[in-house]
N, C-alpha and C positions, 0 to 999 in steps of 0.2 A: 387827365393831366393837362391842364394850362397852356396854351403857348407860352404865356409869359416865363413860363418857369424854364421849359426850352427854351426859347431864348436867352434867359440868364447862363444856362449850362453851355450854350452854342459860342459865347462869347470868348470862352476860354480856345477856342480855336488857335491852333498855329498862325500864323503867318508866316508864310516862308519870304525871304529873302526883304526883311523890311525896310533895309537899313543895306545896301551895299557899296562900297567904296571899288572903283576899279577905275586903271589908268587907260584912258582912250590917246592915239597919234593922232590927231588933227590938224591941220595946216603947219605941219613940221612942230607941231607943240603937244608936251603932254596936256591933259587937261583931266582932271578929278571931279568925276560925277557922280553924284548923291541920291539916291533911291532905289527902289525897287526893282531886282534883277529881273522879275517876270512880273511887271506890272497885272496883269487878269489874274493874274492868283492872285496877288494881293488884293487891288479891288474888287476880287470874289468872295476875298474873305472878310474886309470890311462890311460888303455887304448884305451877307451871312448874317454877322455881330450885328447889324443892324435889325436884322431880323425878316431882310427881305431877299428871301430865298429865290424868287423867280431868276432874280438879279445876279446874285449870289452862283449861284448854278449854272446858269450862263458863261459868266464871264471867267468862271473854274474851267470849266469844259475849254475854255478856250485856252485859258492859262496852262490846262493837262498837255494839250497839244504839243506846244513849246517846251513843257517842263524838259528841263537838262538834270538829268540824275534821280537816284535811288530816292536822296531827300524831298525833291520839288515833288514828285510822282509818288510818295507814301503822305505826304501832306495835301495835297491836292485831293486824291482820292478818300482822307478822313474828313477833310474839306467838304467834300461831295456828298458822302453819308449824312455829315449835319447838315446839310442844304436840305438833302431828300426827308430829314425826318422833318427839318421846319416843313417843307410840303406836302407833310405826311402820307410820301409814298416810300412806303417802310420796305417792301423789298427791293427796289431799285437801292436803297438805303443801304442793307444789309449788302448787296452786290458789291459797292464801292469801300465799307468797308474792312468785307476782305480781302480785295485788291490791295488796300494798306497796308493791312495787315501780311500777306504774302510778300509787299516789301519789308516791312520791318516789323518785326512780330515781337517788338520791344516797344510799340508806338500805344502809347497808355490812355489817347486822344481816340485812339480807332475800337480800340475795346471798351471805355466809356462811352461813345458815339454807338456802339454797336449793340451794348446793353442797355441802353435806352431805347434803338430801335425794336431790342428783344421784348423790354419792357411794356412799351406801346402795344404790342403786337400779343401780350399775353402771354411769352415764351418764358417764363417767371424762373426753370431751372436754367436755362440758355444765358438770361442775363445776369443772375447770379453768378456763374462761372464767368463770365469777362469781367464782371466786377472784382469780381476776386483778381483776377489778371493787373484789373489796372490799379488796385490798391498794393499790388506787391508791387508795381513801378514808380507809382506816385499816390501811395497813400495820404499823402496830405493837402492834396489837388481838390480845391472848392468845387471842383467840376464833379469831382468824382465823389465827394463827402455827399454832393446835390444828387447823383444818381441813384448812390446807395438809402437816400431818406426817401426817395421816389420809390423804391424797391419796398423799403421798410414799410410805408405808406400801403402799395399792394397787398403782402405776403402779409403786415401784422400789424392791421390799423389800430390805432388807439382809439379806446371806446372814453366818451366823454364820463366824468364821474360827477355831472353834479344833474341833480334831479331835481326840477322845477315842480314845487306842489301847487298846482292850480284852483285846487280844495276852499283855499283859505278864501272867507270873505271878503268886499271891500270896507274900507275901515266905519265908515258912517251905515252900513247896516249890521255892523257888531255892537252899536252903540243902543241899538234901540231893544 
């Protein structure tokens, strides 16, 4: 299995809190600021999608820290699973995400993330059952449509059908 193709699959990562709007009192004035509620998740997760996991995993770990709530901390920790499989250390991988999954055991990102680490690892009925999980939450998720051809790939490779006969002469010694 490719990095590149992990990577394509990795991209579909959450990001939590991309986009937040909150009123701060500062010198007796409201004032409206735009961005990221936990900055290290999110540039862990950017950096992730980028496909640079050292990075990635790092600045997660630091954004877990801080997470406020159930959401930042089941996202962070699916976070952290794709981090570990881009650095293909598939059981730290699997650790983080069932951590996620023990948050929200609805989360379709941790069980695609977790079938993949299954997949890697050769756990081939392991990652079938989470795939199955995340096609009942988000079966129409390019992440997961990617896992399950990844799977298909393993368990029932296509064999090529066209056969090269090499037999045949070249054409200027057929002539003589």
């Amino acid at each position: 299995m490719s990095t590149l193709s992990i990577r394509k699959i990795l991209r579909s990562l959450s990001v939590p809190g991309l986009i937040v709007v909150s009123t701060i009192a500062a010198a007796q004035e409201n004032k409206t600021v735009l961005g990221p509620e936990n900055p290290d998740l999110y540039n862990g997760a950017k950096a992730i999608i980028a496909g640079d996991g050292e990075e990635g995993v790092r600045l997660t770990l630091l954004g877990l820290e801080r997470a406020s709530g159930q959401r930042e901390r089941s996202t962070a920790n699916s976070n952290l699973c794709g981090g570990y499989i881009l650095l293909n250390q598939l059981e730290t991988a699997l650790h983080y995400c069932d951590e996620a999954l023990a948050e929200n055991d609805d989360m379709w990102r941790a069980y695609s993330n977790r079938a993949l680490a299954y997949l890697k690892l050769g756990r081939l009925e392991e990652a079938e059952l989470d795939l199955q999980k995340a096609e009942e939450i988000a079966g129409n998720s390019r992440t997961v449509k990617a896992v399950r051809s990844m799977l298909l790939d393993a368990t029932d490779p296509v064999a090529p059908e066209v056969v090269i006969d090499d037999r045949r002469q070249p054409a200027d010694e057929e002539d003589e």
